[in-house]
C-alpha positions as CSV (number, residue, x, y, z in Angstrom):
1,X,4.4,-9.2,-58.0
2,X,6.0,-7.5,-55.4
3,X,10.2,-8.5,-55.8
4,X,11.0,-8.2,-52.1
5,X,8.7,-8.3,-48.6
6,X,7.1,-5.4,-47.2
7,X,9.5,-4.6,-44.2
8,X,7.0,-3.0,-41.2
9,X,7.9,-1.8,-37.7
10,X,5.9,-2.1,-35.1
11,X,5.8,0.1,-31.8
12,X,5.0,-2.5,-29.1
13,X,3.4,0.2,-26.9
14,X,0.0,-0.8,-25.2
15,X,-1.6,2.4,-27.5
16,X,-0.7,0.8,-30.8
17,X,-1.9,-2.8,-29.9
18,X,-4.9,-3.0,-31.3
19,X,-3.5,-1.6,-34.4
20,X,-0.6,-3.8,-34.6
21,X,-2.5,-7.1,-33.0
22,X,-3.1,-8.6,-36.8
23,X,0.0,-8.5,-37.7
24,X,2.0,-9.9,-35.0
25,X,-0.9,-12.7,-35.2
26,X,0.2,-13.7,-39.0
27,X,-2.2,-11.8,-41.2
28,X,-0.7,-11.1,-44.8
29,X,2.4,-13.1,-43.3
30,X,3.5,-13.7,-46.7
31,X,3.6,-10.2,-47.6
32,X,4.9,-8.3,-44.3
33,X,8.1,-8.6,-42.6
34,X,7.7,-7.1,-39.1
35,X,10.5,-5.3,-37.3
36,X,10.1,-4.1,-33.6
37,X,10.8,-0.6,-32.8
38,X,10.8,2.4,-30.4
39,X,8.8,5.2,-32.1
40,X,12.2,7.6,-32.8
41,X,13.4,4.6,-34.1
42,X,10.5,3.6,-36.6
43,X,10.6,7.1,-37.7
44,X,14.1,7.1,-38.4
45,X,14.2,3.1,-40.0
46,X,11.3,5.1,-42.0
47,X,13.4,8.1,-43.4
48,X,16.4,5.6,-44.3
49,X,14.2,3.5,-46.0
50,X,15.0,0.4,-43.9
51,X,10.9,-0.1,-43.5
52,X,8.3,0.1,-45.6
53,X,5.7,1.6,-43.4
54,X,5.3,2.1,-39.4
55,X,2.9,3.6,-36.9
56,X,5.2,6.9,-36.9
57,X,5.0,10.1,-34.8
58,X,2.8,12.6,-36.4
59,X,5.4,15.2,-36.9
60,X,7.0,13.1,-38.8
61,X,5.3,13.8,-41.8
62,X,6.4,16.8,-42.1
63,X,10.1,16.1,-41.5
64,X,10.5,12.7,-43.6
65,X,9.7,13.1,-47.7
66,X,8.0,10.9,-49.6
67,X,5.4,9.6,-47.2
68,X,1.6,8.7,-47.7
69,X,-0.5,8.3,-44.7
70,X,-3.1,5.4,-44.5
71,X,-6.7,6.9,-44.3
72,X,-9.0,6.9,-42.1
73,X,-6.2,5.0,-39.2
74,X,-4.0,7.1,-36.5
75,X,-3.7,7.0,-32.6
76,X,-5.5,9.7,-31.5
77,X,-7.0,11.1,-28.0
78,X,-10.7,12.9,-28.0
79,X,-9.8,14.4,-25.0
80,X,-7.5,13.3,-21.9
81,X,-4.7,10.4,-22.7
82,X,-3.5,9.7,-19.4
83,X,0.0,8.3,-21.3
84,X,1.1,11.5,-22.5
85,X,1.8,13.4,-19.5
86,X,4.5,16.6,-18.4
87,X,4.9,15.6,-14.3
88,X,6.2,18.7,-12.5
89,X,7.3,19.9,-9.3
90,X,6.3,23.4,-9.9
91,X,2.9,25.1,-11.3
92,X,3.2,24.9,-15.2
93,X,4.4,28.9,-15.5
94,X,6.7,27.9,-13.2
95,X,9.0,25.1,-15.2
96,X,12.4,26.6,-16.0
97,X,13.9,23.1,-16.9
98,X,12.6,20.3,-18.6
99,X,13.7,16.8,-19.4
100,X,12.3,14.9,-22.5
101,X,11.5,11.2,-23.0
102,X,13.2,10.9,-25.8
103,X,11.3,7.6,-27.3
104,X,8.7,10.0,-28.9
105,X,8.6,13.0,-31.7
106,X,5.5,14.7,-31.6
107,X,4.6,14.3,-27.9
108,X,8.2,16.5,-27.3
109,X,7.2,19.1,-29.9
110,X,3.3,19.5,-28.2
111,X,4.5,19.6,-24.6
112,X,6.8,22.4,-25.7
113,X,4.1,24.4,-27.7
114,X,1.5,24.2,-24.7
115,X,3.8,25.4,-22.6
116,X,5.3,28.2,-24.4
117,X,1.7,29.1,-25.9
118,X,-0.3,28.5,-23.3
119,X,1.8,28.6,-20.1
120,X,4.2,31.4,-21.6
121,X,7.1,29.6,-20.5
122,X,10.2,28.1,-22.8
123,X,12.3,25.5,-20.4
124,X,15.7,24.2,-20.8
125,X,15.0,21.2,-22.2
126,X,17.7,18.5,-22.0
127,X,16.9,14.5,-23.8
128,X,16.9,11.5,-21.3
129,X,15.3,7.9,-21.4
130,X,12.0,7.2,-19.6
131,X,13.5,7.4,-15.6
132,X,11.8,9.7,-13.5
133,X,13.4,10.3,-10.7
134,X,16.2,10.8,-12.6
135,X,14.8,13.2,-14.6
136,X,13.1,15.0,-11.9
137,X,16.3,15.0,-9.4
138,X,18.1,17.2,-12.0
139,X,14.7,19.1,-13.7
140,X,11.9,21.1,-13.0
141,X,9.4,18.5,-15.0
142,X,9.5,15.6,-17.1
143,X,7.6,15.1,-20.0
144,X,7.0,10.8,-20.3
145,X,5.1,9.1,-22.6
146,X,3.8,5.5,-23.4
147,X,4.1,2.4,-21.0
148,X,6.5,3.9,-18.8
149,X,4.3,7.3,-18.2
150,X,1.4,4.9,-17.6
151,X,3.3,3.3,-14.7
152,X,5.2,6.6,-13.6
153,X,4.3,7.8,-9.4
154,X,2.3,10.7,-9.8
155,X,1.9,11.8,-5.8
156,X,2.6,14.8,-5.4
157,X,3.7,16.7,-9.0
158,X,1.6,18.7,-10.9
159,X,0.3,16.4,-13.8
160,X,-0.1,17.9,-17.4
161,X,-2.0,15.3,-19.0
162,X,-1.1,17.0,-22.8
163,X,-4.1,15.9,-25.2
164,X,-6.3,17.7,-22.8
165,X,-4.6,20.4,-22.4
166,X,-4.4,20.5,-26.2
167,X,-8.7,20.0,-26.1
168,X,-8.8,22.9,-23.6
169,X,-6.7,25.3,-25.9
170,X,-8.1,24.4,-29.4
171,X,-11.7,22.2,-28.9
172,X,-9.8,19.4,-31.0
173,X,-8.7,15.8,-30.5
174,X,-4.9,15.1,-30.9
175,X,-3.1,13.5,-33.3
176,X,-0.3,11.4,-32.1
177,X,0.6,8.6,-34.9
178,X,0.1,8.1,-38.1
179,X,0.4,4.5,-40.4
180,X,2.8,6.3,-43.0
181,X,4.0,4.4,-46.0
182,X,7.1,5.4,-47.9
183,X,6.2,6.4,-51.7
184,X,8.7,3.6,-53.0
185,X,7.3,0.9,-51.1
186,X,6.5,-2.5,-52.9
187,X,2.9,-3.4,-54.0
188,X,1.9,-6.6,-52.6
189,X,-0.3,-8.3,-55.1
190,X,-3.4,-8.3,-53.1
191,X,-6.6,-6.8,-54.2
192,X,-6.9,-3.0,-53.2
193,X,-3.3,-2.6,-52.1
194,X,-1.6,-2.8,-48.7
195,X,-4.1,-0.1,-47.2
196,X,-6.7,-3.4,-46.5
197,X,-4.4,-4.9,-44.4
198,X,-3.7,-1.8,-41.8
199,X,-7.7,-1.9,-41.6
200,X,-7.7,-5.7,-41.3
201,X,-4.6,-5.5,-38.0
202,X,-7.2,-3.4,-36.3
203,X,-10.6,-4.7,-36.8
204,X,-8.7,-8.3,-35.4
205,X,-7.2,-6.5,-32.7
206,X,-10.3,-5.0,-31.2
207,X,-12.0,-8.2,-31.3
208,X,-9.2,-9.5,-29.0
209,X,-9.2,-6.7,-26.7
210,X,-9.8,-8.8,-23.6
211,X,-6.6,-10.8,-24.5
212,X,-5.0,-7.4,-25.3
213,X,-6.1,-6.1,-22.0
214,X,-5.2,-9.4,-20.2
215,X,-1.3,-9.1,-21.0
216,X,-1.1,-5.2,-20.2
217,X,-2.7,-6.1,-16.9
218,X,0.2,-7.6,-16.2
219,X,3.0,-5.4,-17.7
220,X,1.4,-1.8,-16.6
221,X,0.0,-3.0,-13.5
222,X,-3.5,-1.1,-14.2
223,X,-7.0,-2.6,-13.3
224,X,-8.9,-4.4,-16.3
225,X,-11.3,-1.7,-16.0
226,X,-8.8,1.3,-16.4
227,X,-7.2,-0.6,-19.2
228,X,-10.3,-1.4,-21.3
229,X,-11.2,2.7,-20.7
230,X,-7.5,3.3,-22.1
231,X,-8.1,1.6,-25.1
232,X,-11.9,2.6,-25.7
233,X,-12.3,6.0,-24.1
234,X,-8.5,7.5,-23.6
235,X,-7.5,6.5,-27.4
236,X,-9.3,6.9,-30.9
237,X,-8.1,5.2,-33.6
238,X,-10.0,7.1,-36.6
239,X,-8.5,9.8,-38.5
240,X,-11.5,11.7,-39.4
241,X,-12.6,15.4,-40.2
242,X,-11.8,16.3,-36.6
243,X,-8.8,14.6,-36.7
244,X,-7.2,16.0,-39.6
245,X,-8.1,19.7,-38.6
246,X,-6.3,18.8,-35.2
247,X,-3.0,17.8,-37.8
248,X,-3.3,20.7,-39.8
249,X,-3.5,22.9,-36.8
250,X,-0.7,20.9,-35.0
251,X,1.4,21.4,-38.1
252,X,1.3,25.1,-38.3
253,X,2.0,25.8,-35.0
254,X,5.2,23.1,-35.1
255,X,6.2,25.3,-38.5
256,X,5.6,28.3,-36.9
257,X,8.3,27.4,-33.8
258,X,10.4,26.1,-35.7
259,X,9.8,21.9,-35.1
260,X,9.5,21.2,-38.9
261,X,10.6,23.0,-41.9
262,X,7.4,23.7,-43.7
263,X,3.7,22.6,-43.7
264,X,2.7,19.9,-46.4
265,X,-1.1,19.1,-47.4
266,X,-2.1,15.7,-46.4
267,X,-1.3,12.8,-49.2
268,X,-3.0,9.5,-48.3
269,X,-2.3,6.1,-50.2
C-alpha cells in the first residue's frame, strides 16, 4: 500500500491536454494528487522531489537524477509545431541577440543548437517571460513557446518554426516532453503500476477532443479546424523508434554544447 499520495504536476498548456485530460477529470483520484505547473517549474518540483512525476522538458532527463521515463508517451512533433517558434526581425544568420521564454527547458537549448549549427550564429541570449514586444523592442528575435507563441503576431518577422527546422537538419521528429517519474516515487496498489494510468489520461483525453478543442477555441483564439490539426497533425504523442533516436540525437548534441553534463541511456518504468 502506498503510505502517502502520488503528488503529479500538470502543465496546463493546450499541447499536454490530451495527456493530462484523465486526470484533471478524476481518474485514479484516490491515488494522484495533482499540482499545476509551468514546465521550468514541474521540472524543478521534480528535481526537489516535491512531485512524483510530471510531463517534464526533455532535457531534463539528463540534468535531473533518478528519473524513469513512461514508455511509449511524450509530446512530440513529426514535422512543423507551429507553438515552438524563434520570431525575428532579421534573416536567421543575422540574429546577434536573442530573448528566451523562459517557461521551457528544451525548446531554449534546440533553438540555440539550430542556430549555432545550422545558422552558424551564437546570440546574446538574455531570459524574459512570454511578452513579445517587449522582447523584440530590446532583441534581435524571441524564441516563445506554448499558448502564448500560438497567439503571438507574426506579420512581418521571420518565423523559425523549430521542430521543422530540426526535421529539415536531421529527417527526425522532435522530442519535447517526457512523463518522467522519480525512482523513489510510491507504488500505488493498482495492478501493473502507475504506468496504466498515464496511458489511461490519454486514451480519455482524445476521446474528448472536441471538448478539448471547444475550451482552446476560446483561450487561443484559433479556428476549430486549426486547433483539431494542432492536436492531430502538429503534435504526436507516441514515443516510438523514431522518437527515441530523435532523443538520443538531441542529447548528444545538448552534451556536446554544453546544455547537460553527460548523456544517459534511456531507463523506462
Amino acid at each position: 500500500m502506498a503510505d502517502r499520495p502520488f503528488r503529479l504536476s500538470i502543465i496546463d498548456y493546450l499541447n499536454a491536454a490530451p495527456l493530462n485530460h484523465g486526470f484533471k477529470h478524476g481518474l485514479g483520484w484516490e491515488h494522484f494528487h495533482l499540482k499545476f505547473h509551468y514546465p521550468s517549474v514541474c521540472a524543478d518540483r521534480l528535481r526537489s522531489g516535491e512531485v512524483d512525476a510530471g510531463i517534464v522538458s526533455s532535457i531534463e532527463y539528463l540534468r535531473i537524477p533518478g528519473l524513469r521515463i513512461v514508455p511509449g508517451l511524450c509530446i512530440a512533433s513529426p514535422r512543423r509545431v507551429r507553438s515552438v517558434v524563434i520570431l525575428s526581425k532579421v534573416p536567421p544568420e543575422q540574429i546577434r541577440s536573442l530573448a528566451l521564454d523562459t517557461s521551457s527547458r528544451t525548446s531554449v537549448v534546440l533553438g540555440q543548437l539550430i542556430l549555432r549549427e545550422r545558422y552558424g550564429v551564437s546570440p546574446e541570449i538574455s531570459d524574459m517571460g512570454p511578452d513579445l514586444p517587449a522582447m523584440l523592442e530590446a532583441h534581435d528575435a524571441a524564441l516563445m513557446i506554448g499558448d502564448a507563441a500560438m497567439r503571438a503576431p507574426k506579420q512581418g518577422l521571420f518565423v523559425l518554426d523549430l521542430a521543422e527546422e530540426w526535421h529539415a537538419w536531421t529527417g527526425l521528429p522532435f522530442v519535447f516532453a517526457l512523463w518522467l517519474v522519480r525512482e523513489d516515487a510510491p507504488q500505488p496498489p493498482v495492478p501493473g503500476g502507475v504506468a496504466s494510468f498515464f496511458h489511461k489520461s490519454l486514451e480519455i483525453g482524445m476521446a474528448q477532443l472536441p471538448a478539448i478543442v471547444e475550451e482552446a477555441r476560446r483561450t487561443i483564439g484559433w479556428t476549430k479546424l486549426e486547433l483539431e490539426e494542432y492536436l492531430t497533425k502538429n503534435i504526436s504523442y507516441t514515443l516510438g523508434e523514431a522518437e527515441r533516436e530523435s532523443l538520443g540525437l538531441f542529447f548528444e548534441k545538448a552534451v556536446k554544447h554544453g546544455f547537460a553534463p553527460e548523456m544517459k541511456p534511456l531507463r523506462f518504468l
